[in-house]
MARBA-940541 format. One record per residue (C-alpha): residue number from 1; residue in three letters; chain; x, y, z. Coordinates in Angstrom, 1 decimal. Layout:
   marti   ronu   kemar     east    north       up
     NUM    ala       A        X        Y        Z
...
//
This chain:
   marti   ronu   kemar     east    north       up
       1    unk       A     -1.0     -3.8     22.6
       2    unk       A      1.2     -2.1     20.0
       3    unk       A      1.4      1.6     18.5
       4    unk       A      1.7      1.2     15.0
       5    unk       A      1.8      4.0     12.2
       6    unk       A      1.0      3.3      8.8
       7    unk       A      2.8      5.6      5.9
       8    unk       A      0.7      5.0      3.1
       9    unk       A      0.2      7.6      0.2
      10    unk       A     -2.9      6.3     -1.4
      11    unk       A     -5.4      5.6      1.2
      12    unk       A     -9.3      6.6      1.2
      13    unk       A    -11.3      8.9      0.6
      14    unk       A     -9.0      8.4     -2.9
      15    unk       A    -10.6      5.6     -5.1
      16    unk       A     -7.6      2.9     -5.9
      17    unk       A     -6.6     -0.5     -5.7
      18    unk       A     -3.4      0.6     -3.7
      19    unk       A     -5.6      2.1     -1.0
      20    unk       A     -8.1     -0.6      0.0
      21    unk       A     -5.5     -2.4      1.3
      22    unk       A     -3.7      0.1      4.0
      23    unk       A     -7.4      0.6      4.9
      24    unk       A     -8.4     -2.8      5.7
      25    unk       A     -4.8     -2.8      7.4
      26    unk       A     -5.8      0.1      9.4
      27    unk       A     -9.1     -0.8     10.7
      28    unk       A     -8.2     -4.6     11.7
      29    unk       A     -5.3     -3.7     13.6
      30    unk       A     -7.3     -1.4     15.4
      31    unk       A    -10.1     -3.6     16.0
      32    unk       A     -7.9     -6.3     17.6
      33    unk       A     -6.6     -4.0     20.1
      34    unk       A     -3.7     -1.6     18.8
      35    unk       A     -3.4      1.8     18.6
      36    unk       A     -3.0      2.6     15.0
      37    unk       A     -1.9      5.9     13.3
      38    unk       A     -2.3      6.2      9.6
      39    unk       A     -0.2      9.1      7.5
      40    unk       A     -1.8      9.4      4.1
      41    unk       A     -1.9     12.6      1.7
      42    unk       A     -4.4     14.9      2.1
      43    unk       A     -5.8     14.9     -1.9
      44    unk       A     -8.1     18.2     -1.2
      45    unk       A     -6.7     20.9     -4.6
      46    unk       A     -4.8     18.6     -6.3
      47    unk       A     -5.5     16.4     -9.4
      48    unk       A     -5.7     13.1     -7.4
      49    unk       A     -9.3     15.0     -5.5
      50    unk       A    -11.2     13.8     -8.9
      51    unk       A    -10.3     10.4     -8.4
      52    unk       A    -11.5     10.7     -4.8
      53    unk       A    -15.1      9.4     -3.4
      54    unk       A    -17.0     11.1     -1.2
      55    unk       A    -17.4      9.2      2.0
      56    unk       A    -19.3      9.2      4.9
      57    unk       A    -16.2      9.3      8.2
      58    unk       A    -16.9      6.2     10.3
      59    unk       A    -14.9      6.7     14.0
      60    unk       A    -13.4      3.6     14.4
      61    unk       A    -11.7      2.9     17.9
      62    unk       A     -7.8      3.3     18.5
      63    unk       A     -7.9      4.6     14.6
      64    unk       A     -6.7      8.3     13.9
      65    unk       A     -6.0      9.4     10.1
      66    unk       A     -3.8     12.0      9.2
      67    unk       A     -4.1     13.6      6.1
      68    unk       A     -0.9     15.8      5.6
      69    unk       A     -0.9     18.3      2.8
      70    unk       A     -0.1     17.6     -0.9
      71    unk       A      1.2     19.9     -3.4
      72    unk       A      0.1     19.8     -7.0
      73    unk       A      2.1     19.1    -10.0
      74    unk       A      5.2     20.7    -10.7
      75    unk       A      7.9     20.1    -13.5
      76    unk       A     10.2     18.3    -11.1
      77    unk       A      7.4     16.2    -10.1
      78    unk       A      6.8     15.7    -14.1
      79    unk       A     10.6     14.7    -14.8
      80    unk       A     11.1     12.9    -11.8
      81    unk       A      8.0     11.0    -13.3
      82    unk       A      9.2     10.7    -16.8
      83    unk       A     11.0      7.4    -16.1
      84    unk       A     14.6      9.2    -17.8
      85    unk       A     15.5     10.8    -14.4
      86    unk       A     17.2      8.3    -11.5
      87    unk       A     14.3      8.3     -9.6
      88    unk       A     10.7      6.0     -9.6
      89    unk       A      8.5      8.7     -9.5
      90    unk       A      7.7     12.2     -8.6
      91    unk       A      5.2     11.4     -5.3
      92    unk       A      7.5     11.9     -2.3
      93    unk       A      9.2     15.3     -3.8
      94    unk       A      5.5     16.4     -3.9
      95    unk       A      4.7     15.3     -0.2
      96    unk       A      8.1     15.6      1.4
      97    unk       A      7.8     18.8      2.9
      98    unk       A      4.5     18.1      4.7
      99    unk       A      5.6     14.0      5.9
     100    unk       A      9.4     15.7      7.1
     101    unk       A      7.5     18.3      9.3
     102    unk       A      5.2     15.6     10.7
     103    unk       A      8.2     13.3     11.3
     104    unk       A     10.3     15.8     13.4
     105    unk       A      7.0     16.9     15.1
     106    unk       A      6.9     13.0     16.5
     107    unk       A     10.8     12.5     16.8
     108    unk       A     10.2     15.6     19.4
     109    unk       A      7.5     14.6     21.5
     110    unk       A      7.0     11.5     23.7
     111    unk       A      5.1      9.2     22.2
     112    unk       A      6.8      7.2     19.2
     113    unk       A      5.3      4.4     17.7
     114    unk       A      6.5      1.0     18.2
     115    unk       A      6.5     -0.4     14.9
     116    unk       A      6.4      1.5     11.3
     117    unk       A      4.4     -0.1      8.8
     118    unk       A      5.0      1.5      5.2
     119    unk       A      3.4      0.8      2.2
     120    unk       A      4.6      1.0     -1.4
     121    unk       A      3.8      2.2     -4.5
     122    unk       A      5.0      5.4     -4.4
     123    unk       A      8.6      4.0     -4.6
     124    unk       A      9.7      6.9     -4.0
     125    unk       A      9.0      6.6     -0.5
     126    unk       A     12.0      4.5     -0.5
     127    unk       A     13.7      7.9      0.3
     128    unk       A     11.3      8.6      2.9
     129    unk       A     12.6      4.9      4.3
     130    unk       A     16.1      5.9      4.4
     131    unk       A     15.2      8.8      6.8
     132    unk       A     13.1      6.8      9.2
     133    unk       A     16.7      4.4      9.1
     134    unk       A     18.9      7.4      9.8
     135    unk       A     17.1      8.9     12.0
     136    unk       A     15.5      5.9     14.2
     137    unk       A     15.7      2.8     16.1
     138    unk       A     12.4      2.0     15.3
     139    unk       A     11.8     -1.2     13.4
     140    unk       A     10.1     -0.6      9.8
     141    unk       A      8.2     -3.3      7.8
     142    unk       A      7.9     -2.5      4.1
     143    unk       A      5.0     -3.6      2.2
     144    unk       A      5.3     -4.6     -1.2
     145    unk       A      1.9     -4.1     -3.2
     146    unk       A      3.9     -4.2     -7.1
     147    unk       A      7.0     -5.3     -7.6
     148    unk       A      9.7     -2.2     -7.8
     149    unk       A     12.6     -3.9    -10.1
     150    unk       A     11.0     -5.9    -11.8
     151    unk       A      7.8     -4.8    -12.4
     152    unk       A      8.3     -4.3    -16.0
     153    unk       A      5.0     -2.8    -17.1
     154    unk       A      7.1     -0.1    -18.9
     155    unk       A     10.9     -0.8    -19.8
     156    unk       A     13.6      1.2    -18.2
     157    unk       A     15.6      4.2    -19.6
     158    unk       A     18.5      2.2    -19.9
     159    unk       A     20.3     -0.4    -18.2
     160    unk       A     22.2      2.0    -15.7
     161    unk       A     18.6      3.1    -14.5
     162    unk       A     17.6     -0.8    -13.7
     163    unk       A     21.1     -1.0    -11.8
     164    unk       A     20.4      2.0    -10.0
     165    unk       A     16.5      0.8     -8.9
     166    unk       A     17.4     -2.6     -8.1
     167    unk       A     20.3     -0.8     -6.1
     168    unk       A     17.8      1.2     -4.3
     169    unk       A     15.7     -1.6     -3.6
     170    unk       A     18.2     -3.7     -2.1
     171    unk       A     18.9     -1.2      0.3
     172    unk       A     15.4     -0.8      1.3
     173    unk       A     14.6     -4.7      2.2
     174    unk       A     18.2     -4.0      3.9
     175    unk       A     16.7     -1.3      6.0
     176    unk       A     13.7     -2.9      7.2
     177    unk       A     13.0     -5.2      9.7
     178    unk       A     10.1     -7.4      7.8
     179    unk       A      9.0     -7.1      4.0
     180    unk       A      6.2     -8.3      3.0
     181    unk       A      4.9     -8.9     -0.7
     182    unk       A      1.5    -10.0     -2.1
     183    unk       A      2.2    -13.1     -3.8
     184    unk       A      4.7    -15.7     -3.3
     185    unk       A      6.0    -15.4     -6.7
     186    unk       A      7.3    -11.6     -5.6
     187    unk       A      8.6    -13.4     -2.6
     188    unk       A     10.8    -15.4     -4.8
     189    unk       A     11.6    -13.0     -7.3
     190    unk       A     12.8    -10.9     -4.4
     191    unk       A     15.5    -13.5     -2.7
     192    unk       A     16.4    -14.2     -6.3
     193    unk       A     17.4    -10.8     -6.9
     194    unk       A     19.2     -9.8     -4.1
     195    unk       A     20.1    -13.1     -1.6
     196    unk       A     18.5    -16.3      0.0
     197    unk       A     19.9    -14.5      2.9
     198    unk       A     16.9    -12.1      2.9
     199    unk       A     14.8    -15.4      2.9
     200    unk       A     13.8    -15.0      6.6
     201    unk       A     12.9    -11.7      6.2
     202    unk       A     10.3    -11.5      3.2
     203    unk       A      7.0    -12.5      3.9
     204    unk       A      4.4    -13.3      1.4
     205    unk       A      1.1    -11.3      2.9
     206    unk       A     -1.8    -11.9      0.2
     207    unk       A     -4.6     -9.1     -0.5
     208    unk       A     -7.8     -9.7      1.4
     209    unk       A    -11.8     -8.8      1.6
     210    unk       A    -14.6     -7.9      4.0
     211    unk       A    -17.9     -8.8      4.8
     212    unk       A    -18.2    -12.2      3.0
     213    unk       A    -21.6    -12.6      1.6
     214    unk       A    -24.2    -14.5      3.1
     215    unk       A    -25.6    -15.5     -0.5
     216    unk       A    -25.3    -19.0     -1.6
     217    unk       A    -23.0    -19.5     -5.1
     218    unk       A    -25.2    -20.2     -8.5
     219    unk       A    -22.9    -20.7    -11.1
     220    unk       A    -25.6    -21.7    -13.6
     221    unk       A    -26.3    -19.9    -17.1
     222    unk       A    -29.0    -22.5    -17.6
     223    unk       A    -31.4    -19.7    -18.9
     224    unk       A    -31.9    -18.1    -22.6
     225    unk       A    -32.0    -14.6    -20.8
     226    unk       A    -28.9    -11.9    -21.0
     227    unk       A    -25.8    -12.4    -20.0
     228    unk       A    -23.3     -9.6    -18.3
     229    unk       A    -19.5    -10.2    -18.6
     230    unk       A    -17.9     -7.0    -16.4
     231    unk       A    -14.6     -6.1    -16.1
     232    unk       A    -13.3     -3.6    -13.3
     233    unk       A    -10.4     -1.4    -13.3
     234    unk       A     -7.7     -0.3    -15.3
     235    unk       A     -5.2     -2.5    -17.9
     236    unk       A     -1.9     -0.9    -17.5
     237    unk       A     -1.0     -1.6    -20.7
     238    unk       A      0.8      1.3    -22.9
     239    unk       A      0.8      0.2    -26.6
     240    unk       A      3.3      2.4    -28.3
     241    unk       A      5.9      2.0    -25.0
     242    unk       A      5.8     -2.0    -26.0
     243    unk       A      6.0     -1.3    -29.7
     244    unk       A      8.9      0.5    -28.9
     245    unk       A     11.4     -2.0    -27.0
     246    unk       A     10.1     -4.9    -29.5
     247    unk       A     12.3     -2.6    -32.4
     248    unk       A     16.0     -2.8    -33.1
     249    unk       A     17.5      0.4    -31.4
     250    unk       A     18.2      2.1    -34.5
     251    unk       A     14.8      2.1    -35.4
     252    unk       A     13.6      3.5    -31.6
     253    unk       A     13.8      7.4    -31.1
     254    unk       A     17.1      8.7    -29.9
     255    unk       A     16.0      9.0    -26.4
     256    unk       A     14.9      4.9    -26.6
     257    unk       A     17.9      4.1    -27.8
     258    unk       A     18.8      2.0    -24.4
     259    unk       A     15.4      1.2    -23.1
     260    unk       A     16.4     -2.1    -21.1
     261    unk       A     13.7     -4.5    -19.6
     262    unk       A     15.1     -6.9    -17.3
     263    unk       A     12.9     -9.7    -18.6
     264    unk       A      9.9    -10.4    -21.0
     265    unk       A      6.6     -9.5    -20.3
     266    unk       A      4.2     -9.0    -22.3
     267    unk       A      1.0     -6.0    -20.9
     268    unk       A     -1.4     -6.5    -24.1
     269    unk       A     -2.4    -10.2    -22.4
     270    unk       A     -3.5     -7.4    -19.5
     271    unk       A     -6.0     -5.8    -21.8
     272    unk       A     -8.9     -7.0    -23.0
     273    unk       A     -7.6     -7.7    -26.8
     274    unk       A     -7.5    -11.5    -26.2
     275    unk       A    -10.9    -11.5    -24.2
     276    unk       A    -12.3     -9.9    -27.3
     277    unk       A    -10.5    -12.7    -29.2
     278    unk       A    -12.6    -14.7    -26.9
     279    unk       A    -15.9    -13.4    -27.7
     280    unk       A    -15.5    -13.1    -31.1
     281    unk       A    -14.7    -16.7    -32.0
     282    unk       A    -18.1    -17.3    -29.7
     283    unk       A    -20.1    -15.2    -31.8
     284    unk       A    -18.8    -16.3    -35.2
     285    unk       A    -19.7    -20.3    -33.4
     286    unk       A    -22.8    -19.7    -31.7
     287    unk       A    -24.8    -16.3    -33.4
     288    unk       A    -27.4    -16.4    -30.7
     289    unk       A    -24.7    -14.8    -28.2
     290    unk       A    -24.8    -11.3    -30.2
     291    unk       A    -27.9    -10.6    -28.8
     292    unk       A    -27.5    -12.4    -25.5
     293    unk       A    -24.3    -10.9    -24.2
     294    unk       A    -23.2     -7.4    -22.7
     295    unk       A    -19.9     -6.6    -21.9
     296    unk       A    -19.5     -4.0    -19.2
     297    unk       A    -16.0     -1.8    -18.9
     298    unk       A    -16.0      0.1    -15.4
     299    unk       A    -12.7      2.9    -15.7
     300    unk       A    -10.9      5.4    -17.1
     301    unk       A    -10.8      4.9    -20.8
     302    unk       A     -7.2      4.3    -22.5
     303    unk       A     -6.2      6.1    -25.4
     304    unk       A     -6.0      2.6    -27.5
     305    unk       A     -9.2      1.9    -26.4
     306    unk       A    -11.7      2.9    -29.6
     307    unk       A     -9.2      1.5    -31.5
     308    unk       A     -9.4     -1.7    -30.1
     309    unk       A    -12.9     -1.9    -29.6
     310    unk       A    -13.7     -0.9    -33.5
     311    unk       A    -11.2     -3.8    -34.8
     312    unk       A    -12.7     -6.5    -32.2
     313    unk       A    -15.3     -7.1    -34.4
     314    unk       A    -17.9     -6.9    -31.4
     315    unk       A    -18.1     -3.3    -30.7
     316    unk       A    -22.3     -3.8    -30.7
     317    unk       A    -22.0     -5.5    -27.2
     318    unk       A    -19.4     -3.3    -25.4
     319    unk       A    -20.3     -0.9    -22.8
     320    unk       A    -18.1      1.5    -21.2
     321    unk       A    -19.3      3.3    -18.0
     322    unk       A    -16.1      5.3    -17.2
     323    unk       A    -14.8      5.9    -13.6
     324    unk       A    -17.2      4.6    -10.6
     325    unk       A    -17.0      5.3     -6.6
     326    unk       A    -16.2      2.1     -5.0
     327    unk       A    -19.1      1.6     -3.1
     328    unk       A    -21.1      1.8     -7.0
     329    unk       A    -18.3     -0.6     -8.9
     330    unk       A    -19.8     -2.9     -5.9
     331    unk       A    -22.8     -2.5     -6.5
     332    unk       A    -22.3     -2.7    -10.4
     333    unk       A    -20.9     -6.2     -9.6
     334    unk       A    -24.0     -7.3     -8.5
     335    unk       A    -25.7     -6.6    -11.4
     336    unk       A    -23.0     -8.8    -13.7
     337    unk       A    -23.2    -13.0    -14.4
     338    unk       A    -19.1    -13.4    -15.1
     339    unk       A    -16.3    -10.9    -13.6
     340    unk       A    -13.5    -10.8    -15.7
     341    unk       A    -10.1    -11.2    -14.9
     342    unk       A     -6.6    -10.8    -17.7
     343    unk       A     -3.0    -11.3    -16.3
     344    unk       A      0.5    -10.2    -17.6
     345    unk       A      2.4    -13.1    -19.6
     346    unk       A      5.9    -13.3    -18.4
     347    unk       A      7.4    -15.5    -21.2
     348    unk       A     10.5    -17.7    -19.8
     349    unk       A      8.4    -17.2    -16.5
     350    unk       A      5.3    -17.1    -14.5
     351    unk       A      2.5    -13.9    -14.0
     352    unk       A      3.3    -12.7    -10.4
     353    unk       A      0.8    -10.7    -10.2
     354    unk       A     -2.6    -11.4     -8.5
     355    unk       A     -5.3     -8.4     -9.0
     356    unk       A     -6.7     -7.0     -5.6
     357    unk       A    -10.1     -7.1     -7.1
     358    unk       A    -10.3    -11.3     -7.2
     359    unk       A    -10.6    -11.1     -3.5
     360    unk       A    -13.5     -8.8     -4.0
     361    unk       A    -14.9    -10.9     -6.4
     362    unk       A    -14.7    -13.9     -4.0
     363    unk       A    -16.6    -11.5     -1.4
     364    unk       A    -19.1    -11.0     -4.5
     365    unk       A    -19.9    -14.5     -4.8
     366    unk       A    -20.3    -14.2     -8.4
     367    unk       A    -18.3    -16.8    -10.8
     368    unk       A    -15.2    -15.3    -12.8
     369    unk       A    -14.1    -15.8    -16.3
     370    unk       A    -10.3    -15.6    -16.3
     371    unk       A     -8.8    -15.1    -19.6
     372    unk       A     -5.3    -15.5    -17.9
     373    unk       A     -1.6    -16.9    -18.6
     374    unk       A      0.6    -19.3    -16.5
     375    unk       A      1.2    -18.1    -13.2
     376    unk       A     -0.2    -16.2    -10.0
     377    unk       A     -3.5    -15.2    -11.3
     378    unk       A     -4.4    -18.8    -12.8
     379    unk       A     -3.2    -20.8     -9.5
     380    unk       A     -5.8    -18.8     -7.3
     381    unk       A     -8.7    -18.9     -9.5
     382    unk       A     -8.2    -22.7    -10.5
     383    unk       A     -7.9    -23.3     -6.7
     384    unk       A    -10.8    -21.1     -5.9
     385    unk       A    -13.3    -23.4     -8.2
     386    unk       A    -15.0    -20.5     -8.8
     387    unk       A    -13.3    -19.8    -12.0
     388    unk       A    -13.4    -20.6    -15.8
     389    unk       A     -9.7    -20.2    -16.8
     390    unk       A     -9.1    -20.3    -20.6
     391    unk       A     -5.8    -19.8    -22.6
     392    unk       A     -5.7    -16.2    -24.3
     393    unk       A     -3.3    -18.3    -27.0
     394    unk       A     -6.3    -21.0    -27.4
     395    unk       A     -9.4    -18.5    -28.7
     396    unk       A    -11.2    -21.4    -30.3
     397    unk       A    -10.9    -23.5    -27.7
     398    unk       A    -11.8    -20.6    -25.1
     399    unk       A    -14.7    -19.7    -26.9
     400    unk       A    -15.8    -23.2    -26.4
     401    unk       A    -15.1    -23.4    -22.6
     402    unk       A    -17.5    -20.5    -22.5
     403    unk       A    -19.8    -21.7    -24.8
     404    unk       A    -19.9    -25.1    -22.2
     405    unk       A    -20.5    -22.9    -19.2
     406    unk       A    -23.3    -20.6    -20.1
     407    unk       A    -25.1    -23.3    -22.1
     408    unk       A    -25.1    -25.4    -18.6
     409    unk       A    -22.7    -28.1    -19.5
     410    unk       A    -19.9    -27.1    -17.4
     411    unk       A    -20.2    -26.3    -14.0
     412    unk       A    -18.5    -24.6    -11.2
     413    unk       A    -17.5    -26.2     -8.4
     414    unk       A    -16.7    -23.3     -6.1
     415    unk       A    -14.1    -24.1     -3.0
     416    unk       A    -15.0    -21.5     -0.4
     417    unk       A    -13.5    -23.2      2.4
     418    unk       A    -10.6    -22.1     -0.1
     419    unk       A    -12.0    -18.6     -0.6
     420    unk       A    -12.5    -17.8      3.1
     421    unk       A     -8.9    -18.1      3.5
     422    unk       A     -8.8    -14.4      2.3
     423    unk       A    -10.7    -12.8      4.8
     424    unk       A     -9.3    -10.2      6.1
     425    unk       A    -10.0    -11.2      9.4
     426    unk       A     -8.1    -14.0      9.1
     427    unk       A     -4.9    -12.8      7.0
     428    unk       A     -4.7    -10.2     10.1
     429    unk       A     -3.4    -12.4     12.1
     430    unk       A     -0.7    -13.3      9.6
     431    unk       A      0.4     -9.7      9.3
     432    unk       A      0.2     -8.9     13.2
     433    unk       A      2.6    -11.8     13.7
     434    unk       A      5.3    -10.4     11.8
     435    unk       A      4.4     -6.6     13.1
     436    unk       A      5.2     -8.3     16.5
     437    unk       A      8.0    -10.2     15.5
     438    unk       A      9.2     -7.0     14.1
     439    unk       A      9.5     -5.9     17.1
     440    unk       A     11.5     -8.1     18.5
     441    unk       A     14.5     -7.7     15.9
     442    unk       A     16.7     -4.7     15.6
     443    unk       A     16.2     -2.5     12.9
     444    unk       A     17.9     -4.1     10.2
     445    unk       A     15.9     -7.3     10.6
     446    unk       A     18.4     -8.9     13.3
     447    unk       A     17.8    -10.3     16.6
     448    unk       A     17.9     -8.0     20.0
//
């Protein structure tokens, strides 16, 4: 079998989506035989130890964790982060020092790994990349968990910054040897922007889960009794940022003056505006759901969020529990009828985003109401049968969808033959093909 080491900057005991994936990475490579090395930050002082859980260390064979120091915030880390400087973020300035030493300690002693698996976000690991390239013959696949280019939650500083990023990003699929992405519309978003000749080499790996329950699906709201709608995680969706780029540049601030986006997407159809849309137009219809339903919010609270919660016009039924550990946003799931699920509109386009936590509602086996655009997100739920997918445009006609399914006459029909696709177990064997097969090309992608 293989040594592989895993660079990943968000990895557990630190509570977020970008870490539950390295982790399941981790441990199924392990179990099915290879040695596995994981280099993740060490959170311990630093403002990313809050949003850390405290877990109970599991030994899992072939499996060593290295948590290499992290400094805290410093002002390069803060303009570095400001999205006006030339680079993504400010991560790797704060965790070069520690990964650099740790490199050289390797690149001096016998045993080297075969394969380098590295995960992104933090694009600024991409500089990280470019040493392993320098430095190395050893074959690197990236892993693409958001787009980098065109992920265009925020716009750009200009158009020059875009350039320069997309530039950047090139030469990191250029670098590696494999690249893998979570959905196949990054996959073609990717070979549109920089070559079918990188077709061969970008993979589409999905997100997975673990320990698919043994309970039986009941997608029936036959009963008068309460109903729980919960939603889980954050919305990534900054108001005044979009208010911004929608304004003539004369009107902007002089340092928006060029903000650029490379396309149009639109983040409020992320938050929960339309959803509350949604429950309104239920309400104002059918009055016996203002004392039936209970919307649950699990995360950080936005700054928008009173605001939008006061003019919804159904504060009365919204709870907000703040931050959870994983293992209690689990359990919290348990205790809810409908997950919720939003996606990004892309207009001209399709969403290409599909949240990490559907495949742990699939694992849930509880049905999900997605209030969700053309795109990623709808395909997979639709496909799942586990879903009721309603237009955020089409409130009214939502709000009778929903109306249909907790009154009993709609039903589920959920494919879990579908579903089961996404167990981990089984993507693994995806992902270890092209770890292998990375091995077999040089390390720009190309044949021995």
């Amino acid at each position: 079998m293989s040594r592989i080491l895993i660079i990943a900057f968000e990895f557990p005991p630190l509570n977020s989506g970008g870490s539950r994936r390295p982790d399941r990475i981790a441990k199924s490579l392990a179990e099915r035989g290879h040695e596995v090395c994981v280099w993740t930050a060490d959170y311990e002082g630093t403002w990313l130890h809050a949003r850390c859980d405290k877990v109970e260390e599991k030994n899992t064979p072939r499996l060593t964790v290295e948590h290499l120091p992290l400094r805290d915030k410093n002002q390069r880390f803060k303009w570095y982060s400001s999205g006006y400087s030339f680079q993504p973020d400010g991560y790797y300035t704060l965790w070069s020092k520690a990964l650099i030493t740790r490199w050289n300690e390797m690149l001096a002693s016998d045993l080297h790994p075969d394969v380098i698996f590295l995960t992104i976000p933090p694009f600024s690991m991409y500089r990280f990349a470019q040493r392993i390239r320098r430095e190395s013959t050893i074959p690197l696949v990236v892993d693409f968990r958001d787009h980098w280019s065109l992920w265009v939650m925020t716009p750009f500083a200009s158009r020059l910054h875009y350039q320069l990023m997309k530039l950047r990003e090139r030469k990191l699929i250029e670098a590696a040897s494999a690249v893998l992405t979570v959905t196949t519309e990054m996959k073609a978003d990717l070979i549109q922007s920089h070559g079918k000749k990188f077709g061969d080499r970008i993979h589409c790996v999905t997100n997975s889960f673990d320990d698919y329950r043994s309970a039986q699906w009941n997608p029936s709201f036959q009963s008068n009794g309460k109903i729980v709608i919960g939603y889980f995680g954050a919305f990534y969706y900054f108001p005044e940022i979009a208010e911004s780029i929608s304004q003539p540049w004369y009107r902007r601030k002089p340092w928006q003056w060029f903000l650029y986006a490379p396309r149009d997407e639109n983040w409020k159809y992320r938050s929960p505006f339309f959803f509350f849309k949604l429950i309104r137009k239920l309400v104002d219809r059918h009055p016996e759901y203002a004392h039936r339903l209970e919307l649950v919010f699990v995360g950080s609270r936005p700054a928008w969020w009173d605001e939008m919660v006061v003019k919804s016009g159904v504060k009365n039924l919204i709870r907000h529990t703040g931050p959870l550990s994983a293992k209690a946003s689990l359990q919290m799931q348990q205790t809810c009828d409908l997950l919720l699920l939003t996606s990004v509109k892309v207009n001209q386009g399709r969403d290409y985003c599909i949240a990490g936590k559907t495949f742990e509602f699939f694992a849930a086996r509880i049905p999900i109401l997605g209030v969700v655009t053309v795109g990623a997100q709808r395909d997979i739920l639709e496909r799942s049968g586990a879903a009721l997918c309603t237009d955020p445009d089409q409130p009214e006609v939502a709000a009778e969808e929903l109306h249909e399914l907790l009154s009993g006459q709609r039903t589920l029909h959920p494919n879990t033959e579908f579903m089961e696709r996404f167990q981990t177990s089984r993507v693994i064997y995806q992902l270890e093909e092209i770890l292998l097969g990375a091995l077999r090309k040089g390390p720009f992608g190309d044949p021995l």
